[in-house]
C-alpha positions in Angstrom: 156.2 -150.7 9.1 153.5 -149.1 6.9 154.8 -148.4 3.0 152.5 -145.8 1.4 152.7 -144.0 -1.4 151.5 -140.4 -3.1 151.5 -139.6 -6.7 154.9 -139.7 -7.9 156.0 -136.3 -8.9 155.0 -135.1 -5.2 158.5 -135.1 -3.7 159.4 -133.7 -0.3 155.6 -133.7 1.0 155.5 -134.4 4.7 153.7 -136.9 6.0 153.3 -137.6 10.0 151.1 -139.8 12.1 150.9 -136.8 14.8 153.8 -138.4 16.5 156.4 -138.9 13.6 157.0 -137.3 10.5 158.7 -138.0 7.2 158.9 -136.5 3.8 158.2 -138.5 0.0 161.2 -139.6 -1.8 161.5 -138.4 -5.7 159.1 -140.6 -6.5 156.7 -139.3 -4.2 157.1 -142.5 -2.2 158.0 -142.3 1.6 157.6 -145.1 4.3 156.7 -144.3 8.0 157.1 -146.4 11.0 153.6 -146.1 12.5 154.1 -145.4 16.1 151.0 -143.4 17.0 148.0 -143.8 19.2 146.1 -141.5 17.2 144.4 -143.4 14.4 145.4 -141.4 11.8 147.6 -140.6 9.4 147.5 -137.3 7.2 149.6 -135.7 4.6 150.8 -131.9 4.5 148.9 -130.2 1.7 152.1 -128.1 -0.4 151.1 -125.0 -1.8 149.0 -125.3 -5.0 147.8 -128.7 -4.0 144.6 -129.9 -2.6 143.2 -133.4 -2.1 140.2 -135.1 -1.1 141.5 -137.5 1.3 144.3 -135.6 3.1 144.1 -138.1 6.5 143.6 -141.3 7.0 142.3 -143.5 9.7 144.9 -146.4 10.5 143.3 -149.4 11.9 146.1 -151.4 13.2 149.8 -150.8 13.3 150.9 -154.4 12.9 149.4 -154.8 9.2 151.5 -153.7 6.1 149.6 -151.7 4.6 149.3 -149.1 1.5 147.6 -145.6 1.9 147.6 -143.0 -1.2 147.1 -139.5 -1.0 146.1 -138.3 -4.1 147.5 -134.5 -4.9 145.5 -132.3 -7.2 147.6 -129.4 -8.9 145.0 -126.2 -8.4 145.8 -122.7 -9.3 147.9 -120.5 -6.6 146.9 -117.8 -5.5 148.8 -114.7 -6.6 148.9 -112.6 -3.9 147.9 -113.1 -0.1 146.5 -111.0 3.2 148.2 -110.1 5.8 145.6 -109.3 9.0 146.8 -106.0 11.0 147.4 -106.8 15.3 145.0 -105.4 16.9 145.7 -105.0 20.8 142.8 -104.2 22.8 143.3 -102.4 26.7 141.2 -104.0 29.0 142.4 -101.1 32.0 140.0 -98.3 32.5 140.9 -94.9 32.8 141.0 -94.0 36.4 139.2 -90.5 37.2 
């Protein structure tokens, strides 16, 4: 089992290693029982956070090991887009 840890005011920040997921403590702490055969293990960016190393490759899942992700606070945005549905017909008019 792999402890890892984020910054510590980041609480309830998922974290998964594409098969399992589980969320920081109120420390910002959370501890995952690496499972996957993917290599990798990423966090889910919150709103009005960004960071440079959001995944991780995971090299074995027999060593104990520590992996930080490192939250920057940036500047939400205020408003956001909503794109219209567009359908398109792809019948022809019959003459």
């Amino acid at each position: 089992m792999a402890q890892k840890m984020l910054m510590k005011r980041d609480k309830n920040v998922a974290v998964s290693d594409q098969v399992n997921v589980v969320t920081t403590n109120e420390n910002g702490f959370y501890r995952i029982q690496y499972t996957s055969i993917y290599g990798i293990l990423f966090v889910s960016l919150p709103n009005g956070f960004q960071s440079k190393a959001w995944w991780q490759r995971v090299d074995s899942i027999n060593n104990v090991s520590q992996i930080n992700f490192p939250l920057v606070k940036i500047a939400s945005p205020s408003s956001f887009y909503i794109y219209p549905r567009v359908r398109y017909s792809h019948q022809r008019n019959k003459s």
